[in-house]
ZADO-186764 format. One record per residue (C-alpha): x, y, z. Coordinates in steps of 0.001 Angstrom, whole numbers, plus 500000, padded with zeros to 6 digits. Layout:
<titis>
      x      y      z
      X      Y      Z
...
</titis>
This chain:
<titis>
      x      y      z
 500000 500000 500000
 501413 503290 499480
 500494 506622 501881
 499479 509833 500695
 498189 512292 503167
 495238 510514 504397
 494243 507613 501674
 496137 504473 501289
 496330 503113 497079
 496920 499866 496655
 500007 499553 493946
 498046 498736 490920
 496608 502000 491186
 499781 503406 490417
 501803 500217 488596
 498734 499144 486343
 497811 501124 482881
 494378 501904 482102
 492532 504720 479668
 488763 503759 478592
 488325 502907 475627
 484917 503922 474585
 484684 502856 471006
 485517 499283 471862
 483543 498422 475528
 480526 501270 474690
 480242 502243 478262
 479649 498613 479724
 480685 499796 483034
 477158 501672 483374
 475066 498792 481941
 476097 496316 483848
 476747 495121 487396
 474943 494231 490634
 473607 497802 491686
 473767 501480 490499
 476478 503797 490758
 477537 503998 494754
 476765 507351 495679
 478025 509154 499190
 475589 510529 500937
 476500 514259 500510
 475547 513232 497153
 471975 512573 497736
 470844 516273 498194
 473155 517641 495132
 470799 514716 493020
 467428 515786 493994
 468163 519015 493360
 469904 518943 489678
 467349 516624 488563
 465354 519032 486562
 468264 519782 485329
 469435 516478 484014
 466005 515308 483273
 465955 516790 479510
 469064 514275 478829
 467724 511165 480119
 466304 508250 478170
 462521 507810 478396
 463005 504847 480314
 465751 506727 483149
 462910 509236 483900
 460085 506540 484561
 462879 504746 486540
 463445 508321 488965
 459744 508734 488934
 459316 505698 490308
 461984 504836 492530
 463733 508519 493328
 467255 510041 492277
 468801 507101 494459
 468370 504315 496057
 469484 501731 498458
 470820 498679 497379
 470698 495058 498237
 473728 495919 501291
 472321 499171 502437
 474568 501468 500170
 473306 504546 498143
 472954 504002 495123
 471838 505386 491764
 468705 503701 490200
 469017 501013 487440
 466140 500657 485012
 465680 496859 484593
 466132 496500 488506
 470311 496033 488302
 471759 496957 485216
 471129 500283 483074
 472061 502968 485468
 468814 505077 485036
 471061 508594 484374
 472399 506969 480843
 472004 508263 477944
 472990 506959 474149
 475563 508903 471792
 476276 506813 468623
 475632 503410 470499
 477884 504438 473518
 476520 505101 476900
 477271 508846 477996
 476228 510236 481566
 472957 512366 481663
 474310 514271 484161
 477530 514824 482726
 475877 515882 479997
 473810 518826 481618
 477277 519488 482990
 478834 519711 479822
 476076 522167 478301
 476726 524343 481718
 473275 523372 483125
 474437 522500 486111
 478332 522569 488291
 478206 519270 489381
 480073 516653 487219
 478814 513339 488111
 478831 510709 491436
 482664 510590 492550
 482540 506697 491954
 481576 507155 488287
 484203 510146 487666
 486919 507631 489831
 485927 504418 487812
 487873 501940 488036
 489095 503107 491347
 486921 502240 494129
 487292 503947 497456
 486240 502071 500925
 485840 505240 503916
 486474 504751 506969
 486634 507273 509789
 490180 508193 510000
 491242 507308 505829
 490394 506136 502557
 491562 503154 500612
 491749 503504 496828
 491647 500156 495212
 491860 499177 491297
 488491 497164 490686
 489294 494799 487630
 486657 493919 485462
 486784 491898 482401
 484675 494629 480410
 487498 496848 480669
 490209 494737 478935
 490040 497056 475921
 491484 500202 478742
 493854 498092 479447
 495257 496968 476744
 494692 501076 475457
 496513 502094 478450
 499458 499512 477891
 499890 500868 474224
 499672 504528 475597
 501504 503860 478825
 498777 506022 481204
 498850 504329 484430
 495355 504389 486726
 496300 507158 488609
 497775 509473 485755
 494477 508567 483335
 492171 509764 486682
 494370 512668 487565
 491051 515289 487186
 488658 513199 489293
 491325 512497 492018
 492296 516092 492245
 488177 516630 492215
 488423 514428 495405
 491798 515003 497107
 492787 518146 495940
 495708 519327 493746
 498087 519576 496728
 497235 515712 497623
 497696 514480 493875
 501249 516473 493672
 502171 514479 496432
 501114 511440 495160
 503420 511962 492141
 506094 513129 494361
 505555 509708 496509
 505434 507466 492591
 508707 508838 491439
 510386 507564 494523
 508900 504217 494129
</titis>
């Protein structure tokens, strides 16, 4: 494990190479799984309220899902979670772009209809973060429908870290990611 500040990284998070690769997986990563996108619960609030906001971007089928079941939910172990149309897959905030699965919200970001990017999890994909009180730990989450950003990554030598440099300094701050870099070049 390797210390910065507050948050211990596994090593893959800095040894292993990863970019997405949207033209070959399509955005798997929010079709598929057991639950929605984990949400924190400071995230909760910012949802309800950007809704309206995000609404005009969503698939038909997203907006019956939030109707329904709210901007998030609670999974099968108590977590927050973002709702999936077809109870566990299609995370209800997707949206299509040429047969690729963008991020509603992202996308009323984009536009400047709202400041809020998108859940942390989703912007930190494939890096998974377990809270506890006193520190975080960072962990690479393999999954087989992200072979094609690894393999990208290999070919453009990006590790984890360096392809999710924004959304760590999003979470951490610029000061913690400099000394994360600092703390990789003495590895």
């Amino acid at each position: 494990m390797i210390e910065v500040g507050n948050v211990l990284l596994h090593e893959d998070v800095v040894k292993e190479n990863f970019v997405c690769n949207l033209t070959k997986c399509k955005g798997a990563c929010c079709l598929e799984g057991d639950s929605g996108a984990p949400l924190n619960h400071d995230e909760l609030g910012i949802l309800s309220e950007i809704y309206p906001k995000v609404k005009p971007y969503m698939t038909a089928k997203g907006i019956a899902t939030i109707e329904r079941e709210g901007t998030h939910v609670t999974d099968f172990e108590g977590d927050y979670t973002t709702p999936c149309v077809d109870t566990n897959k299609e995370c209800a905030y997707v949206t299509w772009e040429n047969g690729i699965t963008k991020c509603a919200i992202e996308k009323a970001y984009e536009h400047g209809d709202i400041t809020w990017q998108k859940p942390i999890s989703c912007h930190l994909y494939p890096i998974r973060i377990t809270a506890y009180p006193e520190f975080d730990i960072l962990n690479y989450d393999r999954w087989s429908i992200c072979s094609p950003a690894c393999s990208f990554g290999n070919e453009l030598k990006i590790s984890v870290h360096q392809f999710l440099k924004g959304p760590l300094i999003r979470k951490y701050g610029e000061e913690w990611y400099s000394e994360l870099e600092d703390t990789v070049a003495g590895i």
